[in-house]
C-alpha positions in Angstrom: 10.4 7.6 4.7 13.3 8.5 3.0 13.5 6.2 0.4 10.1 6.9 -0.3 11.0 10.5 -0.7 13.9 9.7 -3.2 11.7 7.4 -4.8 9.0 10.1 -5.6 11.5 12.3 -6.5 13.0 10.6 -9.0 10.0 9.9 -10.6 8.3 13.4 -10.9 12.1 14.1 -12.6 12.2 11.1 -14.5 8.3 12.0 -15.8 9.7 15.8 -16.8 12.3 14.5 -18.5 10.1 12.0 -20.3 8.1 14.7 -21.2 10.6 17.1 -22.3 11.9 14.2 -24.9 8.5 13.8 -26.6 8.4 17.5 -26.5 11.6 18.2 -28.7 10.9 14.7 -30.8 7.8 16.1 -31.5 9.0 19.9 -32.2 11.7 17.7 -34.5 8.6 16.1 -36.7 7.1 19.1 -37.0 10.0 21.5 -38.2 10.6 19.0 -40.8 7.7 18.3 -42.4 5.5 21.1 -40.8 3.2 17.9 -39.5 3.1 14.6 -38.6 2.8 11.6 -40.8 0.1 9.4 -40.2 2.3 6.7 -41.3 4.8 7.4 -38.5 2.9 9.3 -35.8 2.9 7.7 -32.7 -0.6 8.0 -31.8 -1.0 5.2 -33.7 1.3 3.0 -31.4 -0.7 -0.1 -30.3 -3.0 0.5 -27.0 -0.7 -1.3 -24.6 2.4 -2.4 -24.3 4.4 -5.0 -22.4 2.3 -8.0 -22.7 -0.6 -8.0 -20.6 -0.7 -11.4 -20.1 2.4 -12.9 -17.7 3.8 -16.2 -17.5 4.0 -16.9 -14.0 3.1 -18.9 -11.0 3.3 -16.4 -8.4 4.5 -12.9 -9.2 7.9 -14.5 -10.6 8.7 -17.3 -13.1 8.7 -21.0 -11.7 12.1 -21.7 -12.7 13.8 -18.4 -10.8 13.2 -16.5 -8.1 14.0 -12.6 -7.0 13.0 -12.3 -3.6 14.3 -8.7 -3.1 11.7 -6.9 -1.2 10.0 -10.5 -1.5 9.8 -10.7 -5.4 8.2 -14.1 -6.5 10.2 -14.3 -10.5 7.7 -15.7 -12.8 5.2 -13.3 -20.5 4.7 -10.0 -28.2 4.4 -8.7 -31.8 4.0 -8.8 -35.6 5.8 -11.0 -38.4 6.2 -11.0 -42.0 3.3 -13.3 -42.8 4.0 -15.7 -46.2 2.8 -14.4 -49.5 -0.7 -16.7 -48.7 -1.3 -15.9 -45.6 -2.5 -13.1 -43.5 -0.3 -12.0 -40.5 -1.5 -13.9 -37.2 -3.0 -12.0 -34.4 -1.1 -11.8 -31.0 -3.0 -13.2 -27.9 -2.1 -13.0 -24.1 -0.4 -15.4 -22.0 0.4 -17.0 -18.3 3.3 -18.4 -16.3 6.8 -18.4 -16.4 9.9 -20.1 -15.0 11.3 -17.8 -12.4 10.6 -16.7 -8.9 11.3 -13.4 -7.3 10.2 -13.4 -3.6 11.0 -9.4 -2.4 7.5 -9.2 -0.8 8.0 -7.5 -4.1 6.6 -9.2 -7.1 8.6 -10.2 -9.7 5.9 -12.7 -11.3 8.4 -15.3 -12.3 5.5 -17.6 -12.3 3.7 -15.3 -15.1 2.9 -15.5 -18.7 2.8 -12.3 -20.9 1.1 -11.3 -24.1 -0.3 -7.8 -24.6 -3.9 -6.3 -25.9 -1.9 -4.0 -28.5 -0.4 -7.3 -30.0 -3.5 -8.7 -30.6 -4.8 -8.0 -34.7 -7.1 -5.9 -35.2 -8.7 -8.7 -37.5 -9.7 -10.7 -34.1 -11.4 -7.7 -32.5 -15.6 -8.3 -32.5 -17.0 -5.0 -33.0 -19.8 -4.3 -29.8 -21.5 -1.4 -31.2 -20.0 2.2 -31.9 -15.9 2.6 -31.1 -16.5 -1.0 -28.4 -14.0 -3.7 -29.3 -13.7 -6.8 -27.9 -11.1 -9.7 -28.0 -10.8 -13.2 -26.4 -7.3 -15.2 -26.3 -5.4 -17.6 -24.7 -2.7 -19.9 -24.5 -2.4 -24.3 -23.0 1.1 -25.4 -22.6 1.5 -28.8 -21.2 5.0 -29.8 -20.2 7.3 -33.5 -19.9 10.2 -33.2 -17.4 12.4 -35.8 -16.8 15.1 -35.1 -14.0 18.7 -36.7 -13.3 20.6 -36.1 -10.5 23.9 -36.9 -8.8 23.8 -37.9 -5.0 25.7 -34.1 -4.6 22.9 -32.6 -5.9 20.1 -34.3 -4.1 21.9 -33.3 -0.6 22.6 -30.0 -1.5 18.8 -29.1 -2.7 16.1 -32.4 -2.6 14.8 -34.6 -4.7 13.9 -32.7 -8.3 10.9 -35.1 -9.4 10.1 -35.7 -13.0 6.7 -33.9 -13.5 4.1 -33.5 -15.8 1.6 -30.7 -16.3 0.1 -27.5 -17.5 2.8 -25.0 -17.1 0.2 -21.9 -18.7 -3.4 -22.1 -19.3 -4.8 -19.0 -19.5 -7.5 -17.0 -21.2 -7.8 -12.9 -21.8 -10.8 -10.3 -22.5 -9.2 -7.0 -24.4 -10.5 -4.2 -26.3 -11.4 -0.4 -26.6 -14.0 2.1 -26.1 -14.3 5.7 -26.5 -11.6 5.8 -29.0 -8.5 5.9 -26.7 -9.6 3.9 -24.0 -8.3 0.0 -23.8 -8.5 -2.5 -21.2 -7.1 -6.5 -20.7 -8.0 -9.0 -18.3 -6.4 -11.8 -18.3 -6.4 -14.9 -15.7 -4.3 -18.2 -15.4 -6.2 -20.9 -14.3 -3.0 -23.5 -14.2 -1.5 -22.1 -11.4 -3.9 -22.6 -8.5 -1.8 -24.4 -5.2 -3.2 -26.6 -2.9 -4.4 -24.6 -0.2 -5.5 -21.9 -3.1 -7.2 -23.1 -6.4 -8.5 -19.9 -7.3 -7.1 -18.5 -10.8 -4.1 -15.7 -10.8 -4.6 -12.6 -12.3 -2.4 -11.7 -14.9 -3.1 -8.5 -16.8 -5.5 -6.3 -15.4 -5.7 -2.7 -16.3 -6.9 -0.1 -18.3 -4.9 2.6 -20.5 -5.3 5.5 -22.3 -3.4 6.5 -25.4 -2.9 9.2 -27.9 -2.2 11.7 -25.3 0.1 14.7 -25.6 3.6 14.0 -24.9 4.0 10.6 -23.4 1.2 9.0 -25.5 0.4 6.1 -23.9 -0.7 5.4 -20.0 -1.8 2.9 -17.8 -3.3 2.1 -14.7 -3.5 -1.3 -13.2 -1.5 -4.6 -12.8 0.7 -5.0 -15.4 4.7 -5.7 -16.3 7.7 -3.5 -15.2 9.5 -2.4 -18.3 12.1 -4.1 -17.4 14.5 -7.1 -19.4 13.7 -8.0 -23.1 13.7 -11.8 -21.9 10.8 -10.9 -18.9 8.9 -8.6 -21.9 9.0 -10.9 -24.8 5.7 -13.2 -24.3 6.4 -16.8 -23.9 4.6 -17.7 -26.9 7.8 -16.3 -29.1 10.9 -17.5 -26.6 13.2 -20.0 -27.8 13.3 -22.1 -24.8 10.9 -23.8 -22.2 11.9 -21.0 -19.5 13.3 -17.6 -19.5 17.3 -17.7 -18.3 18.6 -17.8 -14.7 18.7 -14.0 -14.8 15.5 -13.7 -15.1 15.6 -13.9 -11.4 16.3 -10.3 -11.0 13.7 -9.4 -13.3 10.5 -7.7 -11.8 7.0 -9.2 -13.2 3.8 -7.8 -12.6 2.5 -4.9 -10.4 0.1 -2.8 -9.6 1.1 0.8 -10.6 0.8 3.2 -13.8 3.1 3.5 -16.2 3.8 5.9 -19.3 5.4 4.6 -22.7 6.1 5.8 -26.1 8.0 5.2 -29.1 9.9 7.9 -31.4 8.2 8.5 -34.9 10.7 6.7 -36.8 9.9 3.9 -34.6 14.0 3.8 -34.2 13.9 3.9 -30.0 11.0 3.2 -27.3 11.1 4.6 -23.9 9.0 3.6 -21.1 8.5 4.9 -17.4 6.3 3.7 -14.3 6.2 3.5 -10.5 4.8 0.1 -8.9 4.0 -0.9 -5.6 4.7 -4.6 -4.5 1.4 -6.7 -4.9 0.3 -10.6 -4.7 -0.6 -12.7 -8.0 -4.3 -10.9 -7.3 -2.4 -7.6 -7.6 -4.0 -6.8 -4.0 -1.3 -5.2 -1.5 -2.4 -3.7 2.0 -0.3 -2.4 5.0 1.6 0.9 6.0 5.0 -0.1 4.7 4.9 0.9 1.1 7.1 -1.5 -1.5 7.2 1.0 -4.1 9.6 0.9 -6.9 10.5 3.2 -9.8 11.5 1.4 -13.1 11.9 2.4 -17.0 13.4 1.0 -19.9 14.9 2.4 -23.4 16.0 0.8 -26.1 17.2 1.9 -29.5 17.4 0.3 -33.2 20.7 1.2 -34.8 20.3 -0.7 -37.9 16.9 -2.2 -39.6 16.9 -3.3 -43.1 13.6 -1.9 -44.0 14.4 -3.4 -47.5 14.0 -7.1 -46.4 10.9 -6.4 -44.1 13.1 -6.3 -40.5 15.0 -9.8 -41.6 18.1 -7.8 -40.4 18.4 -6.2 -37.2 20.6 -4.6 -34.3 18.4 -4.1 -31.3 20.2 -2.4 -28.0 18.6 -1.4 -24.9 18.6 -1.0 -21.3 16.6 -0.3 -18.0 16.7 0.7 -14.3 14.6 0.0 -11.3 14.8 1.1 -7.8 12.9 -1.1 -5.5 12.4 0.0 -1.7 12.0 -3.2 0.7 8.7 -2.3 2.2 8.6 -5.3 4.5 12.3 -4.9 4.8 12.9 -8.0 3.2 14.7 -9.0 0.0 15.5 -12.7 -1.5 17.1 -13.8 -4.8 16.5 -17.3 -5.9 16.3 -20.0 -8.8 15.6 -23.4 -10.2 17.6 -24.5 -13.2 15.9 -23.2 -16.2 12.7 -25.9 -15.6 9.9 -25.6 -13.7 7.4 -28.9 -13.0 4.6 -28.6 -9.8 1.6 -30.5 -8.7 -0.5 -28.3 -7.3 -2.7 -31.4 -5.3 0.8 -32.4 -3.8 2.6 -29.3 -3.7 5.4 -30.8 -5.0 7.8 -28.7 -7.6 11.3 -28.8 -8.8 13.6 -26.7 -5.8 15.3 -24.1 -5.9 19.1 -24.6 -6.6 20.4 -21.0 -5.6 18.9 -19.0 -2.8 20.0 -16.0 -1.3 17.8 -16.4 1.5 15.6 -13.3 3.2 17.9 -10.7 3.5 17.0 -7.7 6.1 17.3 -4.4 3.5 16.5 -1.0 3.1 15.8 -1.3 -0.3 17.6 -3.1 -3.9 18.4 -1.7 -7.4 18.4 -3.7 -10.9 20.4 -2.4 -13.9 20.0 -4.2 -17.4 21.4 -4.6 -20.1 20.0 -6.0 -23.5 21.5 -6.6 -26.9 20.0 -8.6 -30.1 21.3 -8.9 -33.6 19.3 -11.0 -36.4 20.7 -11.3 -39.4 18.1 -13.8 -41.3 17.5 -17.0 -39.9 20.5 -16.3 -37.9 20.2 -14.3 -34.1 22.3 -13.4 -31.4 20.9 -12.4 -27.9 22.1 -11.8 -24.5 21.5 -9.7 -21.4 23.1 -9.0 -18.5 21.7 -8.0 -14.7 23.2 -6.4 -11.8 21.3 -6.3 -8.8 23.0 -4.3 -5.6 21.1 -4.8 -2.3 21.5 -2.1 0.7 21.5 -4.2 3.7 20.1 -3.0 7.2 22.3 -5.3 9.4 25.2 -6.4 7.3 27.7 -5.2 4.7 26.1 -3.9 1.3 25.9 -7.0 -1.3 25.7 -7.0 -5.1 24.0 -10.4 -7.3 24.2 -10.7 -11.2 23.5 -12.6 -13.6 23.3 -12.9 -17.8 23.4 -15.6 -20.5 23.7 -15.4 -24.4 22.3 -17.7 -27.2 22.4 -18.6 -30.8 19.4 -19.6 -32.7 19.3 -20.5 -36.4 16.3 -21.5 -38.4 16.9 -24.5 -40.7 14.1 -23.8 -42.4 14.9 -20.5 -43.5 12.6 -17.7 -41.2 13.8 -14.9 -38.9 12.8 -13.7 -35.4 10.1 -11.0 -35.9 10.9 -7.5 -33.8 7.9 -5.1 -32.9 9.3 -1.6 -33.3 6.5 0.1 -31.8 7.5 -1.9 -28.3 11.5 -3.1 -28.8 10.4 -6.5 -27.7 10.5 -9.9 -30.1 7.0 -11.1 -32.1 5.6 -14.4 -32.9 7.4 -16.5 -36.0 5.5 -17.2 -38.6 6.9 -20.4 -40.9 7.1 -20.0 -44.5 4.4 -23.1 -44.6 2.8 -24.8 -42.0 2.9 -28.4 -41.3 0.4 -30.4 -43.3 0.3 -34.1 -44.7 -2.5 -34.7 -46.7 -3.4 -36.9 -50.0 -3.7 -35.1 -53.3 -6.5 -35.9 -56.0 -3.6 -38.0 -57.9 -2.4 -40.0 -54.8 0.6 -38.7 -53.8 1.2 -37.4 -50.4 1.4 -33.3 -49.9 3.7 -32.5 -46.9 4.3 -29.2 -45.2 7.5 -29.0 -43.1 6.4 -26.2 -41.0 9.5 -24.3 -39.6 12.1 -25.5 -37.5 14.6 -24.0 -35.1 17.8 -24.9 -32.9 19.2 -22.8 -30.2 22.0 -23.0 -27.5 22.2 -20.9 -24.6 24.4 -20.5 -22.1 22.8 -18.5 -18.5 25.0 -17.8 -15.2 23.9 -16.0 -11.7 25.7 -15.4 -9.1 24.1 -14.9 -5.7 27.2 -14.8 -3.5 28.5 -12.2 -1.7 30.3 -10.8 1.5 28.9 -13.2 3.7 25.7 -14.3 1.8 26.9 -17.6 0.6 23.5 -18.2 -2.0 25.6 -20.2 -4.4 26.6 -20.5 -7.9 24.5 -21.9 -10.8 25.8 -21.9 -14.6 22.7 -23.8 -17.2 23.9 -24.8 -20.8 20.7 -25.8 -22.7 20.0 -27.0 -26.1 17.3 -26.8 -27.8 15.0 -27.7 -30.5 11.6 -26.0 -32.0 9.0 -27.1 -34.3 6.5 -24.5 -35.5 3.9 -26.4 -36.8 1.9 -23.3 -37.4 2.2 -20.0 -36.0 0.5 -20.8 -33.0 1.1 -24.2 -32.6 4.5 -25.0 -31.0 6.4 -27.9 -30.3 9.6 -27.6 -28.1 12.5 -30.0 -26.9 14.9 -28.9 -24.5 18.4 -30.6 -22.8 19.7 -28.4 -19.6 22.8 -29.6 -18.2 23.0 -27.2 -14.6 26.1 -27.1 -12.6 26.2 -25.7 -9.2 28.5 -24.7 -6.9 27.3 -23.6 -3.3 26.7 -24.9 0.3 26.4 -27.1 1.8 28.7 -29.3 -0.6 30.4 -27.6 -3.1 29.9 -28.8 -6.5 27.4 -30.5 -7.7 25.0 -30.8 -11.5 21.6 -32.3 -12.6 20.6 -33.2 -16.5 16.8 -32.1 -17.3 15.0 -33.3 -20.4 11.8 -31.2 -21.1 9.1 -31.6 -23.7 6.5 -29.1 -24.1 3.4 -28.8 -26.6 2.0 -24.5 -26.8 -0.9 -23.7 -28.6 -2.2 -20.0 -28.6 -5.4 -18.6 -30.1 
């Protein structure tokens, strides 16, 4: 009862202070100009935020795992569109590669796109200020695994699998003007015991409101991590990094969010109780948690249309272990199931369930683009307060380089601080012209190299080691239709044998509408 007290503490100030900010950024607008540009008011922000769509399995990517409280660790924007064509719309998405397991979700298994990232040009117009939108998202994955005998003893056999990773589909709109809404289910992630779909966003918000300017109600994501935010339609890799295993998913809670008017920092601010991938939760023990984010823009080259950019950012969540349980775990950046089997690739770190009063996260984010050229890393700290052992602290982080041979850049959405979809200067074609030659359209092309490390050993909880160096190659044939090579090379170090590494090969065709 305690920690629940702190908890709603925290958040009433937190919510002041939140308030009090818009308050004096708004006073600031209005001393200056005496009233608020349309072009940079922020009632005009997009209708949701976060990606209402998730990426994952169960409450937390497929490939990691936060367990804290038991968190399962499972989900965009707008580019610069070419000269001859129109910018794309953004739709939803579904599951991702890491596993939280805190009997707190972190929806590792989930895919993400949000309602607000969806264009305006898609919406069917019901009758009066009713909108309506239907998306979705099919990504079928190839993964070959190669282990040493080390590695089979310390965690199983990793069979090669092939499957739908995300298949999802999402209803959005508005009504009454400042009302909007998502649902969004993923139907490639039933079990065998369980084939019925998971949900991934499911709420409704309300925006334009005084001071905080947008909230909602409803399962969404924890503003939490630029990797967890960032829809899996627009990552660089076939699963978010091993940190992502801190990183909460979706919840059921409410949440408030805005963005300054020079669009230059976001804030964001909710409270979330613990539920299952039907965002259902009952029983007397409340898993609530308190988690915001902030990020700022230092540098934007409006000039260039955002091809040059700093982005830096940071968030904080306090997560009480309703069940008294908390668990860290991950796979090694791949994710491969078979539902009728119940077969899929194990876990190679695990913390195990861990007795706990509650667990806190604390992110950090940085990205810098500089044309076809980007930077991005983060780094996660997750202390855990332990009810019958010495206090223990996990972390984890990774970095990576991308560069686009062809050319583009990483889109950014301002409104949101999170990454949009790219857009190639052409799209890939090969066609025969009137005179007989063959017309060819390259489409655009990207490689990347990352480098991802957690750590979930401590005091005497001996979960192990893992560090992942992938490389990787992307071919946007369009943009929304992906191709996507990957080469993981994952060394561990834990019980029951020390060190040991596996080499994963993973294919994956992603198409979005």
């Amino acid at each position: 009862m305690k920690a629940q007290g702190i908890v709603r503490a925290l958040a009433a100030a937190l919510l002041i202070a939140a308030v009090d900010f818009s308050s004096v950024a708004a006073e600031e607008a209005t001393n200056v100009s005496g009233v608020r540009s349309p072009e940079t008011d922020n009632s005009r922000l997009p209708s949701s935020i976060y990606e209402p769509v998730s990426d994952s399995i169960s409450q937390t990517d497929a490939a990691h795992e936060a367990i804290p409280v038991v968190w399962d660790a499972p989900p965009d924007s707008t580019p610069l569109s070419p000269p001859t064509e129109a910018a794309p719309a953004r739709p939803a998405e579904s599951v991702d590669s890491v596993e939280s397991t805190t009997r707190f979700s972190t929806s590792d298994l989930t895919s993400s796109d949000s309602p607000e990232q969806v264009s305006d040009e898609l919406a069917i117009v019901l009758g009066g200020t009713q909108t309506l939108r239907i998306n979705g998202q099919m990504q079928i994955d190839a993964l070959w695994f190669s282990q040493t005998d080390a590695s089979r003893v310390a965690v199983g056999d990793a069979p090669d699998a092939f499957d739908f990773r995300r298949a999802w589909l999402m209803v959005s709109g508005e009504t009454g003007e400042v009302f909007n809404y998502a649902l969004a289910m993923d139907f490639a992630q039933g079990t065998a015991t369980n084939g019925r779909p998971r949900f991934l966003d499911a709420f409704v918000g309300v925006k334009d409101l005084p001071y905080v300017n947008n909230l909602r109600v409803g399962h969404t994501y924890e503003p939490f991590s630029l990797e967890r935010l960032t829809s899996s339609r627009y990552m660089e890799f076939l699963e978010r990094s091993l940190a992502n295993a801190f990183a909460p998913g979706r919840n059921i809670g409410i949440m408030i969010f805005s963005a300054t008017d020079d669009e230059r920092a976001t804030w964001a601010l909710g409270t979330f109780r613990a539920s299952d991938n039907f965002g259902d939760d009952a029983g007397d023990q409340e898993g609530q948690t308190l988690t915001g984010r902030v990020t700022w823009l230092p540098m934007y080259d409006e000039a260039s249309g955002g091809q040059r950019y700093l982005h830096l950012g940071g968030g904080y969540s306090f997560r009480h272990a309703g069940d008294g349980n908390i668990q860290y775990r991950s796979r090694p950046e791949a994710f491969g199931k078979s539902t009728s089997e119940g077969v899929a690739t194990p876990f190679f770190v695990d913390t195990g369930v861990l007795a706990a009063h509650d667990a806190s996260l604390l992110g950090l984010e940085a990205v810098w683009v500089n044309g076809p050229l980007s930077v991005q890393g983060e780094w996660i700290y997750a202390p855990v307060d332990r009810a019958n052992g010495p206090d223990v602290g996990f972390s984890g982080g990774y970095i990576f380089v991308s560069y686009f041979l062809t050319g583009e850049h990483r889109p950014y959405i301002r409104q949101l601080g999170i990454m949009d979809r790219v857009v190639p200067h052409e799209n890939f074609f090969r066609v025969r012209t009137d005179g007989g030659p063959i017309a060819t359209g390259s489409g655009a092309w990207e490689a990347a190299f990352r480098v991802s490390h957690i750590d979930l050993s401590d005091e005497d909880v001996r979960g192990g080691e893992l560090t992942d160096l992938t490389a990787g190659l992307n071919w946007y044939l369009t943009p929304y239709v992906r191709m996507k090579v990957n080469l993981i090379r994952s060394y561990r170090n834990g019980p029951p044998n020390g060190h040991s590494n596996a080499t994963i090969l993973g294919l994956r065709w992603d198409v979005d509408f």
